[in-house]
N, C-alpha and C positions, 0 to 999 in steps of 0.2 A: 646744169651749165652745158652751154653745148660744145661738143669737140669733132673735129674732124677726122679720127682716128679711124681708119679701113680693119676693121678686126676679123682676119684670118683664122678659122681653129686650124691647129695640126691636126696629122691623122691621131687616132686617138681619143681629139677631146679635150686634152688634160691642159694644153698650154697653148694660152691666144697668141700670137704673133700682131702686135700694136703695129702698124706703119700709117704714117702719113707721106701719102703715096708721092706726090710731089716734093716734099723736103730730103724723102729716103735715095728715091732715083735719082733727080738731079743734082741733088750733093755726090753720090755715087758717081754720075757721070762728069761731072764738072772736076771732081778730086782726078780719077783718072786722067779726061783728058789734060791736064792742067802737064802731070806730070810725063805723060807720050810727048807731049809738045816741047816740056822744057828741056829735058835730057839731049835731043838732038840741036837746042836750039839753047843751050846755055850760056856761050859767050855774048850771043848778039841780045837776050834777055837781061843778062847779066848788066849788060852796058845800057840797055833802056831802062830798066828796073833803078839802074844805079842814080842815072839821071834823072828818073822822076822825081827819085825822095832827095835826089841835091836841089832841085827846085823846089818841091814843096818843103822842103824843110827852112830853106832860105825864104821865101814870103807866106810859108804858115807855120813855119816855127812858133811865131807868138800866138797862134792860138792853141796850140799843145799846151804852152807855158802859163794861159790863161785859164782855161778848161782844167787843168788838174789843181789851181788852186782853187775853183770856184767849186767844184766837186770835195776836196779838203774842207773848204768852208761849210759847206752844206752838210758834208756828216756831222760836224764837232755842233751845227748849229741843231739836228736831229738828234742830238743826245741828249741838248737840255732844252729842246723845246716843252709843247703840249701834247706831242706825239711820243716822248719816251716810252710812255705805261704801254703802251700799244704789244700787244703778244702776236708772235707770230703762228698762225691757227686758233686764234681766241684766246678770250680771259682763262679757260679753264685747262687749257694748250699745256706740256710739260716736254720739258726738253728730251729729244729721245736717244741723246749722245751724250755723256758724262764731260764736266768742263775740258779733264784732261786731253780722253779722246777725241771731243771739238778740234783743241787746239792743234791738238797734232794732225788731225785732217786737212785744217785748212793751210795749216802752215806749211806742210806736204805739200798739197797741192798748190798754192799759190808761190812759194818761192824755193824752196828743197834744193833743188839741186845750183840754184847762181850763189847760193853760199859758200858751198864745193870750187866751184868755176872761179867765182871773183872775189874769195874772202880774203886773198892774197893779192891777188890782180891789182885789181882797182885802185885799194888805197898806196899799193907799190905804184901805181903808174901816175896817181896824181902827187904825191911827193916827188917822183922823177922831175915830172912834166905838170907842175899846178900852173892854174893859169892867172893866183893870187900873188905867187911868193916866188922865193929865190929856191931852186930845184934842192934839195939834199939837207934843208933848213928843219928848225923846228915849224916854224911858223909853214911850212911846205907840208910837214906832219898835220900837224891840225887841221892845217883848208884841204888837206886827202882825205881824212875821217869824213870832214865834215860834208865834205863833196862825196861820199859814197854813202853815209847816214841820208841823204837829200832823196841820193836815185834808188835807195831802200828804202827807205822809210813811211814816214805819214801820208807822203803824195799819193805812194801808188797804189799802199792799200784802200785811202779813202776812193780810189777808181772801182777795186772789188768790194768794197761795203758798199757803194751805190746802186752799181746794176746787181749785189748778191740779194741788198734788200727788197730793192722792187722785185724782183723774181721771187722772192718768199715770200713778201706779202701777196702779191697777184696769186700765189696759188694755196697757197696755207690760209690767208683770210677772206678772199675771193674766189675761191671754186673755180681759177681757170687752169690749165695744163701748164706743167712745167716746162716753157720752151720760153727762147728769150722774144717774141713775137708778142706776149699777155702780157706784158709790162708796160707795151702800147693800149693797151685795152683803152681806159679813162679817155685817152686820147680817140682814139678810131673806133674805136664799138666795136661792133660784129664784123667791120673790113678787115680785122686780124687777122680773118679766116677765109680772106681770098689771096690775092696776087699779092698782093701787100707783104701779110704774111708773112707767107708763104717764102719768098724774095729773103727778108729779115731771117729768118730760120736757116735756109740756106744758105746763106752769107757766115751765120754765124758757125755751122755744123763745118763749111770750108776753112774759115779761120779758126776753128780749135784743132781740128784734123792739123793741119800745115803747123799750127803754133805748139803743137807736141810734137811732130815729126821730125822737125828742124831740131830741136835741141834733143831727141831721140840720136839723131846720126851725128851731131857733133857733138854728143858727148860719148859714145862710144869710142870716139876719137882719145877723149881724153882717158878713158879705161885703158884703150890701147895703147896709150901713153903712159900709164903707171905701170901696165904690164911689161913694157919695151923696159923702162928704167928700173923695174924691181928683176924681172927675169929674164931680160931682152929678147923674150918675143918682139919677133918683127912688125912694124907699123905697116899696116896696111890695106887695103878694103877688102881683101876676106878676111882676117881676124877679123875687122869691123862689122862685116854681115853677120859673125857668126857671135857677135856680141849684141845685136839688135835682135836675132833670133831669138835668143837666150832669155833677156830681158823682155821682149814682148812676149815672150811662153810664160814666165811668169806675172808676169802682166795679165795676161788673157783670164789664168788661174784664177785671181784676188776679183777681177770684176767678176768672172762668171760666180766666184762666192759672196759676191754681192758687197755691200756694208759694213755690214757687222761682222759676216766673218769673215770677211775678205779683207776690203780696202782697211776698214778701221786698224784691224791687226800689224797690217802691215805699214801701217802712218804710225802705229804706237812703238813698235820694232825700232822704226825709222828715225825716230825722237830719240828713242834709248840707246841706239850705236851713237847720232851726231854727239849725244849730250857725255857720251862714252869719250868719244875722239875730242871733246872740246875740253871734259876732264884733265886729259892726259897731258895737252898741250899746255895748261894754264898750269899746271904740278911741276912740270921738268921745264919750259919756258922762265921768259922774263917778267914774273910774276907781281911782283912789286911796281914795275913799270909800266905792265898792262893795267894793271886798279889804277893807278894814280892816271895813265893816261887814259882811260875811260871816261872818267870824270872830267877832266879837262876839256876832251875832245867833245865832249856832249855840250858842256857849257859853251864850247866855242858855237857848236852845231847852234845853239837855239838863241845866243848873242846872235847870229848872223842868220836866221832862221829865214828872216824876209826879204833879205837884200838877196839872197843863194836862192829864194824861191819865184824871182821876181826877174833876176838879170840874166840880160836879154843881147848884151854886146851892144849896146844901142849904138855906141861912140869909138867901140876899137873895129868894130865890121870884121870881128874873126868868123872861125869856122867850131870853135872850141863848141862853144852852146850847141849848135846845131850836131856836130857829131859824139855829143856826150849826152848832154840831160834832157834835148829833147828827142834823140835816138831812141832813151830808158822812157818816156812819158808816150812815144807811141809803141814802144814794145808791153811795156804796163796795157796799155788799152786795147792792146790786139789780145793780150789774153783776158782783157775783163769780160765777154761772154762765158768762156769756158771758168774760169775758177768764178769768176760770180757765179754760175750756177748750182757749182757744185757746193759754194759755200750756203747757197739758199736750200741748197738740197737736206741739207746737214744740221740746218737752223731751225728746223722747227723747235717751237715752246720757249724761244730766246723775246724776251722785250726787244723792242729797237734800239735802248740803252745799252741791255747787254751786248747788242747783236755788233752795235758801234763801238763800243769798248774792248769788246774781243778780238773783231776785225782789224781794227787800228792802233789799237795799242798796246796789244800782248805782241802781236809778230814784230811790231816795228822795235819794241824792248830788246827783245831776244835777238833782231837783227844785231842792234846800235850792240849787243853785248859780244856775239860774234864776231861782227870785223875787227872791233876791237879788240879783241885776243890776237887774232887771226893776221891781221893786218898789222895792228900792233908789233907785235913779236918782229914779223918780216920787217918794220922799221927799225926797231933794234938792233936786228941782226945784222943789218945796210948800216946802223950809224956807231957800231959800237962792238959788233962781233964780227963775223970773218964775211960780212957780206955777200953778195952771188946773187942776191935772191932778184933784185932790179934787173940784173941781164937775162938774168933765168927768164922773168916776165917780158920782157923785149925778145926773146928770141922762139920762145913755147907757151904760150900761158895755160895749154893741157896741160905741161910736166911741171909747170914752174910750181905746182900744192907740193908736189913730192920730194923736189928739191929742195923746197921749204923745211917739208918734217925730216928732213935728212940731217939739218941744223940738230938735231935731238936724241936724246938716247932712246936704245930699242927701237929706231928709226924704223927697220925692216918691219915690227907688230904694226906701230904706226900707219905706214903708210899700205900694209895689209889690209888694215882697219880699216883708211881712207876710200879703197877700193869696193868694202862691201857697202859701205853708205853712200858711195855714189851710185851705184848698181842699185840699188834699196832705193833712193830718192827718184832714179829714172820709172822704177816700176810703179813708185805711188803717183809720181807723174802720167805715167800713160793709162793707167787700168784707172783714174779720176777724168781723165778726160775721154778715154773711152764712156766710160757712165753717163758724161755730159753728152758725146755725140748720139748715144742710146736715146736717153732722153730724149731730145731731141725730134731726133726721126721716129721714135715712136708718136708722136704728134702729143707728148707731155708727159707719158703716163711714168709716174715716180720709181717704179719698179719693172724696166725693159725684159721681155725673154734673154733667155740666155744665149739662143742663138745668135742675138745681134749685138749682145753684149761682144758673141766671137769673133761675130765677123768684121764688127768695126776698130777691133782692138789689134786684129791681124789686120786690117787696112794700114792703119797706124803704124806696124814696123814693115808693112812691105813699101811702102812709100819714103821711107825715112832710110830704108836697106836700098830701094831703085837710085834714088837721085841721091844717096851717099854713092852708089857702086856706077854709076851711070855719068854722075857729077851734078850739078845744080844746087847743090842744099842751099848754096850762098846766094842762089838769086831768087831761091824760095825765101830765105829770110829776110831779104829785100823787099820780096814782094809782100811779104805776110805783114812786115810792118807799115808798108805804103797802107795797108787797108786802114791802119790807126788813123788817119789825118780824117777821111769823111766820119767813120765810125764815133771821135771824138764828138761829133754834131751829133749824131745819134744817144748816146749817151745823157748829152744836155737835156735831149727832150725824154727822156729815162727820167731824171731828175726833176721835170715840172711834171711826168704824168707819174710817178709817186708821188708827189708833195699831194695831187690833184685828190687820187686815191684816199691818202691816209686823212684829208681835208676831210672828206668825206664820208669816211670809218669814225671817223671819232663822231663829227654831225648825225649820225645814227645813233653809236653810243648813247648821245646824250637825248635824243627823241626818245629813245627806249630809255633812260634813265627817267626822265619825266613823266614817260607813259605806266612808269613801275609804281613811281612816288608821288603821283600827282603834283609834281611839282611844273611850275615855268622853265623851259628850255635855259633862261640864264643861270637859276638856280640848279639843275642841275650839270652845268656846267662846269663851275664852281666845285659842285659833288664828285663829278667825275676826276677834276683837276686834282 
C-alpha cells in the first residue's frame, strides 16, 4: 500500500523518524502562528470569532441537530446490519486490549475530565434555568437530567464510533496509514495523497492540538481552584503555568511509554480513583434518592428521547438551543478526529458489533450513572438540605465540585481525591491526543518515535500555558468549535465512504467464500450471513 511517509534514520540506525513532511510543518506552523497572532489580537478575535459561531449557529444550527442524529442512526443501524460480523483486521484479528482496558481508554480519552467539570454544573444549571419547566421544581429535576443525558450521551458518542470506525477499518482491514485522510480512500483514490490530503490531515492535527490545549489551560483553572478552596493558594496564571507544566511532564512520560505501558495504565488508574470518588459519594450522599432518581430520570430521558433530540426552537426563536445543545454537538465533533482516532487506534480485533456497542453504550451508561449521583445529590442538597450549591454554579463552576463535596463528611479526603482524578483525567487527555497528533504527522504509522511523541505533547502544554498566560484560551474555544460546523459535512461523507468500504469488504468475503466452496455468489452469501 502505498504511503507517503519521508523516513529519516537517526544517527545510529536504531530509530526511523516517520514524518510526513507537509502535515508535520504545516500543522507546526499554522499551530504557532495561530497562537503569536491571537495573544496580541485577543479581544478583536474574541468579538469576530464570537460573531461567527452567533451566526452560524443561528442559520446552521439545524444542521448540527440533524448530522448527529443521522450519525446516531447509522451506528445503531451498523450494529445489526450485514456488516456486524465484520473484524477489524480480519476474521482471524484478536483484540489486543482486554475489554476493561478498552473501556477505560476510550472513556479517558473521549470524555474524562467534563464529568469533573459538569457532573454538578449542568444538571444544577438546567434545574435553575430549564427551558421545559418551572425553575427549583421536580419536573425542572428531570428535563436537567434529561437535558445533560442528551449532551452526554448517545449522540455524541455515535459522532466518535463513526469517524473511530472508518479510521479502523481503513487501516486494520485495508492496509492504509492511520491518519484521518484514509477514511477518504473509497471516495478519492490515490488523491488522499496529494493536496487534498494532505489539507484534511492538517486540519485535523490543528483541531486536536487546540481541542486538548483549551481544556488543558481551563482546567488547570479549575485545579487552581480546588487548590484556592482547600488550601488558599492563590488563583492565578502562574500557579496555572506551573500546573500545566506538571501535567504535561506527565503526560509526555505515559505517551513516550507508549500504550500499553503508558497510556493504558494510566486510563485504568484513572477509572479506579473516578470509580473510588463516585464510591464515596453514593455511601455518605442521598443514596436512596439517587437510585430511585436514576431510574426515573432515564425513563423521563428515553420518553422524551426524540422530541430533546429533534427540538429546534422552531416557534419560541430563543437562543437556549443554540447556546446549549448545539454548542455540545459541534464541540463533540471538533473532537471526533482526535478520539476517533484514538479509539480506532485501540480497536483492533473488535467486530463492528462490538466496536458500536462499546463506543455507545458502555460510556453513555456509565455517563447517565454519574450525573446522576453527581447531579443528583446537588439537587438534593438545593431542595431539601442546606442548599449553596446553585449559587456556587452561578458564580465558579471550577469551585462549585468542591463546594459540592463539602456537603459531606471527610469532605477535606474528598475533595483531595477530587483533585488527583482531575489531574489524572487531564494527563490521559493529553498524552491520547498527543498519540493521535503523532500519528498523524507521522504520515499514519501506528507506533510514532518517541521524539515526536515529545515534542508534540510539549506543544500541547506550551500552547495551552502561552494563551492561558498571554490570554486567548476563550477565543481559541470559539474558534476550535467554529471548525465543528464545515467539519460536520465532512464527517457525513466519512459515513457514505465507510458504508462504500465495508459494501465492499464483505462483496469480497463472499467471492472468496464461493471461490473456497464452489458455490454461487448468493449461496455464499447466505453462508457468510
Amino acid at each position: 500500500m502505498r504511503t507517503q511517509c519521508a523516513i529519516k534514520e537517526r544517527k545510529g540506525g536504531k530509530l526511523p523518524y516517520y514524518i510526513q513532511p507537509a502535515t508535520f510543518f504545516w500543522s507546526s506552523a499554522i499551530i504557532i502562528g495561530f497562537v503569536v497572532i491571537t495573544i496580541p489580537l485577543q479581544q478583536i478575535l474574541g468579538k469576530v470569532f464570537s460573531s461567527m459561531m452567533s451566526f452560524s449557529m443561528e442559520y446552521l444550527g439545524w444542521t448540527l441537530v440533524l448530522e448527529v442524529n443521522l450519525f446516531l442512526i447509522y451506528s445503531i443501524y451498523l450494529m445489526f446490519s450485514k456488516y456486524a460480523h465484520v473484524r477489524i483486521g480480519g476474521k482471524d484479528a484478536e483484540p489486543e486490549f482486554s475489554n476493561g482496558a478498552w473501556v477505560s481508554m476510550l472513556f479517558s480519552a473521549g470524555l474524562g475530565i467534563g464529568l469533573l467539570y459538569f457532573g454538578v454544573a449542568e444538571p444544577m444549571y438546567h434545574f435553575i434555568a430549564p427551558p421545559f419547566a418551572e425553575a427549583g421544581t421536580k419536573d425542572s429535576a428531570l428535563w436537567g437530567l434529561s437535558i445533560t443525558y442528551l449532551h452526554w450521551g448517545l449522540h455524541g458518542w455515535a459522532i466518535f464510533a463513526v469517524v473511530g470506525l472508518g479510521l479502523a477499518f481503513a487501516t486494520f482491514n485495508r492496509g492504509l496509514p492511520l491518519t484521518v485522510r484514509t477514511v477518504f480512500y473509497p471516495l478519492l483514490g490515490d488523491r488522499i495523497y496529494g493536496p487534498i490530503g494532505n489539507t484534511i490531515d492538517i486540519v485535523a492535527t490543528a483541531c486536536t492540538l487546540f481541542g486538548v490545549a483549551t481544556p488543558l489551560g481551563l482546567g488547570s483553572q479549575q485545579i487552581n481552584a480546588g487548590l484556592n478552596y482547600l488550601f488558599g493558594i492563590p488563583q492565578s496564571p502562574w500557579v496555572q503555568l506551573i500546573l500545566i507544566a506538571i501535567i504535561t511532564c506527565f503526560a509526555t512520560v505515559s505517551v513516550v511509554l507508549g500504550l500499553k505501558a503508558g497510556i493504558k495504565r494510566v486510563s485504568i488508574l484513572n477509572m479506579s480513583l473516578a470509580a473510588t470518588l463516585f464510591c464515596f459519594v453514593l455511601i455518605v450522599g442521598p443514596s436512596l434518592f439517587v437510585l430511585n432518581l436514576f431510574i426515573e430520570s432515564v425513563g423521563h430521558y428515553l420518553q422524551n428521547f426524540i422530541f430533546l433530540s429533534t427540538w429546534s426552537e422552531t416557534f419560541t426563536g430563543g437562543t437556549w438551543q443554540n447556546g446549549w445543545t448545539c454548542f455540545y454537538w459541534a464541540w463533540w465533533i471538533s473532537w471526533g478526529p482526535f478520539v476517533g482516532m484514538f479509539i480506532g487506534r485501540i480497536s483492533y480485533g473488535r467486530t463492528v458489533r462490538e466496536f458500536i456497542g462499546g463506543v455507545l453504550i458502555v460510556p453513555t451508561v456509565l455517563t447517565f450513572i454519574w450525573m446522576s449521583l453527581f447531579g443528583g445529590s446537588a439537587i438534593w442538597i438545593e431542595l431539601f438540605g442546606n442548599g449553596g450549591i446553585a449559587k456556587a454554579v452561578q458564580e465558579n463552576i471550577p469551585s462549585s465540585f468542591f463546594v459540592f463535596l463539602q456537603q459531606f463528611p471527610l469532605a477535606p479526603l474528598a475533595c483531595g481525591l477530587s483533585l488527583v482524578v482531575v489531574t489524572v483525567f487531564f494527563v490521559t487527555s493529553s498524552d491520547s491526543g498527543s498519540m493521535v497528533i503523532d500519528m498523524i504527522t507521522a504520515g499514519g504509522h501506528i507506533d510514532p518515535p518517541k521524539p515526536q511523541r515529545v515534542y508534540w505533547a510539549s506543544m500541547e502544554g506550551i500552547v495551552a500555558a502561552a494563551l492561558l498566560f498571554g490570554g486567548g484560551l476563550v477565543a481559541l474555544q470559539t474558534a476550535t468549535t467554529l471548525v465543528a460546523i464545515p467539519f460536520g459535512f465532512i464527517i457525513v461523507f466519512m459515513c457514505w465512504s465507510l458504508q462504500k468500504g465495508l459494501q465492499e469488504f464483505v462483496e469480497e468475503e463472499e467471492e472468496e467464500l464461493a471461490a473456497q466452496a464452489g458455490l454461487d455468489p448468493a449461496a455464499a452469501q447466505t453462508e457468510a450471513a
